[in-house]
C-alpha positions as CSV (number, residue, x, y, z in Angstrom):
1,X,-46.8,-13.6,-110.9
2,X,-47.2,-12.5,-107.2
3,X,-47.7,-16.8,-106.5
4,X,-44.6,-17.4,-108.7
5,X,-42.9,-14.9,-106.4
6,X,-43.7,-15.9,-103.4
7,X,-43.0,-19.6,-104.0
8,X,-39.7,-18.9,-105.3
9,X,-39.5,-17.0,-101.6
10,X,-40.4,-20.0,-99.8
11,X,-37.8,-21.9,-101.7
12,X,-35.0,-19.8,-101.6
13,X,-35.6,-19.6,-97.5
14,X,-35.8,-23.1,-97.1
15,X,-32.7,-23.7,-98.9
16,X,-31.0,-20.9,-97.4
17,X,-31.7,-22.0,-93.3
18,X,-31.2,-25.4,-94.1
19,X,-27.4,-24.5,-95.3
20,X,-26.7,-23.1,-92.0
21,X,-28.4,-25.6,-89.7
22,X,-27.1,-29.0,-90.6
23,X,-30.2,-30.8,-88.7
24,X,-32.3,-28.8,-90.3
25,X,-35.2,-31.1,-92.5
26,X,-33.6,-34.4,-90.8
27,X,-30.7,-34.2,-92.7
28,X,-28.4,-35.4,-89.3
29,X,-25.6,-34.0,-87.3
30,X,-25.6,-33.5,-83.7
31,X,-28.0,-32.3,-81.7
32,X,-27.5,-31.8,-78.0
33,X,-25.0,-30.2,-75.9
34,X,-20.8,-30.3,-76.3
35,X,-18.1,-28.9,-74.4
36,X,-14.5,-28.1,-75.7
37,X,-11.2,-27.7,-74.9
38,X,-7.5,-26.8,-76.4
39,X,-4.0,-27.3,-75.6
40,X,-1.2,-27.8,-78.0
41,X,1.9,-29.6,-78.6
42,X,5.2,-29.3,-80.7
43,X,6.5,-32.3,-82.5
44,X,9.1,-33.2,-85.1
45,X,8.5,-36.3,-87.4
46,X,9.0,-37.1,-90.9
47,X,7.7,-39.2,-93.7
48,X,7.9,-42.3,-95.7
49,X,7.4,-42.0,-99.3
50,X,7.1,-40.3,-102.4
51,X,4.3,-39.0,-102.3
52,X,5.0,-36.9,-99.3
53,X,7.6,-34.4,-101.0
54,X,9.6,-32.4,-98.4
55,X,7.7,-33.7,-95.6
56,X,10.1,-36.8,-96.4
57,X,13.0,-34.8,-94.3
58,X,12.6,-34.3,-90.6
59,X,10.3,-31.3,-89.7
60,X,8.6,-30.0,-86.3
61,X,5.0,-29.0,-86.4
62,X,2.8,-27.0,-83.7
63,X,-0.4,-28.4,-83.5
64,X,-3.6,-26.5,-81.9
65,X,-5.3,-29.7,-80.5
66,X,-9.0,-29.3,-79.6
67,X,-11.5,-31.9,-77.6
68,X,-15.1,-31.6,-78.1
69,X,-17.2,-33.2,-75.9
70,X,-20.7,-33.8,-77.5
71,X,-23.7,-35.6,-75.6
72,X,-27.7,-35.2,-75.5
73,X,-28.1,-34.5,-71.9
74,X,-26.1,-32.6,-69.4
75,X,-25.2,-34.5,-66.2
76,X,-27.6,-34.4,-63.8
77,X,-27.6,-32.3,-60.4
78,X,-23.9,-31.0,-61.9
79,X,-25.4,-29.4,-65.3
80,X,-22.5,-30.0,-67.3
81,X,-21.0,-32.2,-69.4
82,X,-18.2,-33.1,-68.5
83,X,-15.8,-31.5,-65.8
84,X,-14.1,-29.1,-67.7
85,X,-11.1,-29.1,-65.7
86,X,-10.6,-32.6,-65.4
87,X,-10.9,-32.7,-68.9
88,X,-8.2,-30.4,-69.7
89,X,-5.8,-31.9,-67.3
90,X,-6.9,-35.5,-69.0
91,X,-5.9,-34.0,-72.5
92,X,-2.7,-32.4,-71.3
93,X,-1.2,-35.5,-69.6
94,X,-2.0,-37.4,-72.8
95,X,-0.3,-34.5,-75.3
96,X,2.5,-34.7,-72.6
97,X,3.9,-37.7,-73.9
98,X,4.1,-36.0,-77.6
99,X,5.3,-32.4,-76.6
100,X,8.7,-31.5,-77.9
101,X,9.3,-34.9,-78.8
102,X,10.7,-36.6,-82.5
103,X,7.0,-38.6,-82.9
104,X,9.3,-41.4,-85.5
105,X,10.7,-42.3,-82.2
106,X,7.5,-42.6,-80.7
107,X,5.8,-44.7,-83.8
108,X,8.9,-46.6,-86.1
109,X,7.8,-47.9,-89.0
110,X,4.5,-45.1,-88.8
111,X,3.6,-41.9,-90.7
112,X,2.6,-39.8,-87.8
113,X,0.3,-37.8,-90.1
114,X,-2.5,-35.7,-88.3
115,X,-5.0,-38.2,-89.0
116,X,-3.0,-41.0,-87.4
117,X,-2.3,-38.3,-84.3
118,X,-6.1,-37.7,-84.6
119,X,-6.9,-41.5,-84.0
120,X,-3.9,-42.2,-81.1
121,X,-5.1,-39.3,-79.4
122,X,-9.2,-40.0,-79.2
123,X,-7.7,-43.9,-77.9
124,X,-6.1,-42.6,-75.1
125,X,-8.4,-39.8,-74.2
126,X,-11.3,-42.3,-74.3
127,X,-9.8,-44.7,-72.4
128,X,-9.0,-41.6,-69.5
129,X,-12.6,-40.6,-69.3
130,X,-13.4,-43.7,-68.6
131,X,-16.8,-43.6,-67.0
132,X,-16.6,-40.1,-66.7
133,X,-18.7,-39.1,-69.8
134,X,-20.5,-41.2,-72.1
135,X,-21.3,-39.6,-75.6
136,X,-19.2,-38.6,-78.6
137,X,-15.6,-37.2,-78.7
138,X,-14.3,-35.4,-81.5
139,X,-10.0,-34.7,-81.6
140,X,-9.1,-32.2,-84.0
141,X,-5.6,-31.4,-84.8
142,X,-5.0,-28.1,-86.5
143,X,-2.0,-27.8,-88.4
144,X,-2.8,-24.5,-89.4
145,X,-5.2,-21.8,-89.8
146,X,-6.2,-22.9,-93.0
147,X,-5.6,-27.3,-92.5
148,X,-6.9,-29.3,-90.0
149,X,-7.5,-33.2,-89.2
150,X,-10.1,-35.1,-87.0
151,X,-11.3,-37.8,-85.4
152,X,-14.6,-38.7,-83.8
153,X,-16.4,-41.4,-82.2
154,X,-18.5,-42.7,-79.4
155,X,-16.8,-43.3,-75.9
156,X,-17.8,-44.5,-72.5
157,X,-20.2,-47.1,-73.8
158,X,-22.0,-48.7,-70.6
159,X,-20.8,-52.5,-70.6
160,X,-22.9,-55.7,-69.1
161,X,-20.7,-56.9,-66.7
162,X,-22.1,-60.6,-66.6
């Protein structure tokens, strides 16, 4: 009984600390160091179709926008990874364009959902950092407390220049 007990222990730990570490038992995720950061923006947009009820009529939003910076080594002789304050001032000239403004006059013919704000947001970001930091980004917009959107990929990619 005492075996039983105790391997019914084991098993219940192992399940347990691998819930809360998602690289736990080789099961992915990230492992290394990030960095982020948050601004926000107001918008107004609306939607086309059906399917999007009331959201069909014009509406603002206030989105909580956060960029995380993730990468497996921390630059050398700075020990960062990436400037934080060039970072933020990257993020807020790109949310600049978007504060306060009607987003369907932005993107005509688009449904500026968060996802879609997710993706134009991580292209222009990426495209400001440049050379500046090579790793993953991840753009999350926060509609809400409780709702939330994102977008992630790998940025600054070193290119053969042949």
């Amino acid at each position: 009984m005492m075996r039983l007990l105790a391997i019914v222990w084991v098993c219940l730990m192992a399940v347990l600390t691998s819930a809360h570490n998602p690289t736990a038992g080789g099961g992915g995720g990230h492992q290394g160091y990030s960095l982020g950061i948050r601004d926000s923006i107001m918008i107004a947009h609306s939607f086309e179709g059906s399917q999007f009820g009331p959201a069909q009529e014009m509406h603002g939003a206030t989105y909580t926008v956060d960029a995380e910076f993730k990468t497996e080594a921390l630059v050398e002789k700075s020990n960062w990874v990436v400037d934080i304050g060039a970072a933020s001032e990257m993020l807020a000239a790109v949310l600049s364009k978007y504060n306060f403004k009607n987003l369907n006059e932005i993107f005509p013919g688009q449904n500026t959902t968060t996802e879609f704000m997710c993706k134009v947001i991580f292209d222009e970001l990426a495209a400001k950092c440049g050379k500046d930091f090579h790793g993953t980004l991840c753009i999350k917009l926060w509609e809400s407390h409780k709702a939330w959107g994102c977008y992630e990929g790998d940025i600054g990619e070193e290119v053969d220049e042949a």
